[in-house]
C-alpha positions in Angstrom: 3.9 -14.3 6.3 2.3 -12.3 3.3 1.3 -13.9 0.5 -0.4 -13.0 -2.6 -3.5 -15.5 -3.2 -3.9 -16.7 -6.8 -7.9 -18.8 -6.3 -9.3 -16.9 -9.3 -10.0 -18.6 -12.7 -9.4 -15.5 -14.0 -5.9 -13.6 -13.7 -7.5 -11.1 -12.1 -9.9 -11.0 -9.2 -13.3 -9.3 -9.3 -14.5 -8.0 -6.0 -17.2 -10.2 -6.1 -14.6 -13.4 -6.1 -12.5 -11.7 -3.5 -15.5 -11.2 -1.2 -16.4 -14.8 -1.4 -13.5 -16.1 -0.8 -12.3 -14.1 2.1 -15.6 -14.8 3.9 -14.6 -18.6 3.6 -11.2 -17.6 4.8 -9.9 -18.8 8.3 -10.0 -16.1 11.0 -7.2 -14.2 11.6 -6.4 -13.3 8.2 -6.2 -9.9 6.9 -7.3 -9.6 3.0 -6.6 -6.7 0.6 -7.9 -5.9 -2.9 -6.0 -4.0 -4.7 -6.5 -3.2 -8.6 -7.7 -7.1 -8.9 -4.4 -8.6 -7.1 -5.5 -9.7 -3.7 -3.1 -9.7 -0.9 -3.5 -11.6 2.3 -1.2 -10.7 5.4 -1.5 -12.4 8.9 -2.3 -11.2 12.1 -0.1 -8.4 13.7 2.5 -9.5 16.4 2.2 -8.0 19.7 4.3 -5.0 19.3 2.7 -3.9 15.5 -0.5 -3.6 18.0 1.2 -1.7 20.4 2.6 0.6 18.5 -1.1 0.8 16.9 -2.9 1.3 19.8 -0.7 4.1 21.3 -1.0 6.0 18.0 -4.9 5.5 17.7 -5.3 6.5 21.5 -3.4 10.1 20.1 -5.2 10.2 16.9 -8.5 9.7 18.4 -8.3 12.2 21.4 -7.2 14.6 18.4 -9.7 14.0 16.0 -12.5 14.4 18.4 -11.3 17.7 20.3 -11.4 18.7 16.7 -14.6 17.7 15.7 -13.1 15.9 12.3 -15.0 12.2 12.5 -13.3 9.5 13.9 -10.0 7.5 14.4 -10.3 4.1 14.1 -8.6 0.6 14.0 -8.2 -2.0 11.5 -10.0 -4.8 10.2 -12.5 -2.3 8.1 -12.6 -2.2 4.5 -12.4 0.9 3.0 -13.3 1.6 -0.6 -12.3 4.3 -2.7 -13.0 3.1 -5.8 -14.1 -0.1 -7.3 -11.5 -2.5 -7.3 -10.1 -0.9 -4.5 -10.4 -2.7 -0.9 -8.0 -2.0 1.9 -7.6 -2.5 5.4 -5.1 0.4 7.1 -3.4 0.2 10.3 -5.6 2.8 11.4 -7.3 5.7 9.4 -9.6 9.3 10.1 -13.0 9.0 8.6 -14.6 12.2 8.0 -17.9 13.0 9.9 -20.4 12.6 6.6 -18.5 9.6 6.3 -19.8 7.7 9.1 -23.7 8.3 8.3 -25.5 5.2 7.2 -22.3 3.4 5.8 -22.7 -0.4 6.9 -19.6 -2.1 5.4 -16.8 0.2 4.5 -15.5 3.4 4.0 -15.3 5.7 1.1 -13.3 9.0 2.1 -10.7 9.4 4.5 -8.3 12.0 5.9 -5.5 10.0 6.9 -4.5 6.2 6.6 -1.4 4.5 8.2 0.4 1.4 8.0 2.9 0.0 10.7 5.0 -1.9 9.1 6.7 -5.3 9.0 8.8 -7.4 7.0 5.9 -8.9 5.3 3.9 -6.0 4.3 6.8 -3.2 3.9 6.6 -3.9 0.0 2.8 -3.8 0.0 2.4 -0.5 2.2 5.0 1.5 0.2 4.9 -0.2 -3.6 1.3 -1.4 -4.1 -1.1 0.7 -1.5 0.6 4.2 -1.6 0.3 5.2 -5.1 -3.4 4.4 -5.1 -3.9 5.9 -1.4 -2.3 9.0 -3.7 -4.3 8.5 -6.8 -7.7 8.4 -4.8 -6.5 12.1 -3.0 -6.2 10.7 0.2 -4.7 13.8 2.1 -2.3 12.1 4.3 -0.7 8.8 4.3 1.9 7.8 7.0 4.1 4.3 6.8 5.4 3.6 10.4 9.0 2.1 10.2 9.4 0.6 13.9 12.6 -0.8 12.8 14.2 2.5 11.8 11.8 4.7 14.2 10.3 7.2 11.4 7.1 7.9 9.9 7.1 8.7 6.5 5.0 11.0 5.5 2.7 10.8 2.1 0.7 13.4 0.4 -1.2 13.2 -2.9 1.1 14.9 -5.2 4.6 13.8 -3.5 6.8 12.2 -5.7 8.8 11.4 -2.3 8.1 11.0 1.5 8.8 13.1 3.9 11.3 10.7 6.5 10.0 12.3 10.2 12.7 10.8 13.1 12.3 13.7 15.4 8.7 15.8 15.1 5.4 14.6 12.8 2.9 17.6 12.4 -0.3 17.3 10.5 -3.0 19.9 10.5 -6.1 18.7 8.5 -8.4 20.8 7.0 -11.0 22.4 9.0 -8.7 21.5 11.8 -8.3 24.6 14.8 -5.0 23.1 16.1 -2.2 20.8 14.7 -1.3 17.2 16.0 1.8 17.2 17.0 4.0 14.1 17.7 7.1 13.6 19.8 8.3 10.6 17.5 11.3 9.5 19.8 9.0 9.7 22.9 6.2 8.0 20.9 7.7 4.9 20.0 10.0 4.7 23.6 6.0 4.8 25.4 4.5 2.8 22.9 7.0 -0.1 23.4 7.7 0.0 27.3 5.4 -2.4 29.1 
């Protein structure tokens, strides 16, 4: 169940108020702040995290061959501006970027979102355009339902829909990644 949490005495929340109350929050919870709305989502079912881990296992053998930074995994706050607090699926942080940062995140290369009936508005309506207004080069929503990545970049007025092939080739990067998306999501889901 998502829901949007309305606590603050003031219509908007300041990320002051959104830190206090999601550190009182029960565990479990995943809490988003985006342009003062907060937006609280629960945990991911079982096969949201499998098709999350078999992706970051992908991303992060290609992002350290390449010598980009690092793949990682949701719950970690990333910040790109104030006002801004988000939690991705899973997301690239450049190298510089992981030097003496404690809390969050400021710069990334690539964030994705699996997802499900109770986020699909939130990961295509309310985080996308600020994921583009903040330059981030790559942005992928991961439909399970429909098997397709769409594929976001800063100036696209419209995704890119990927059912068969998904090939991104960051910057500074000496080889693409290259995904089989059929054969991803049949792996990812067999047990």
């Amino acid at each position: 169940m998502f829901m949007v949490a309305h606590q603050s005495a003031s219509p908007l929340w300041t990320e002051a108020e959104f830190y206090v109350a999601r550190d009182a929050a029960p565990p479990g919870e995943r809490w988003e702040l985006v342009d003062g709305e907060v937006l609280v989502t629960p945990s991911p079912r079982t096969d949201h995290q499998l098709v999350s881990g078999s992706l970051f296992a992908l991303l992060h053998e290609y992002v350290r061959a390449m010598r980009l930074g690092r793949a990682l995994t949701a719950s970690l706050d990333v910040k790109l501006q104030p006002g801004l607090v988000t939690q991705p699926d899973l997301l690239v942080v450049p190298t510089a970027e992981l030097v003496d940062k404690e809390y969050f995140v400021s710069k990334l290369l690539l964030a994705a979102e699996i997802i499900s009936p109770s986020s699909a508005r939130f990961d295509r309506v309310v985080k996308r355009p600020r994921y583009q207004r903040t330059r981030v080069p790559e942005y992928w929503v991961i439909d399970q339902q429909s098997r397709t990545f769409e594929r976001w970049q800063p100036d696209d007025e419209r995704p890119a829909i990927l059912a068969e092939r998904l090939v991104w080739h960051p910057e500074g990067a000496g080889a693409a990644f290259e995904l089989d998306i059929p054969a991803f999501f049949v792996d990812a889901e067999s047990v």
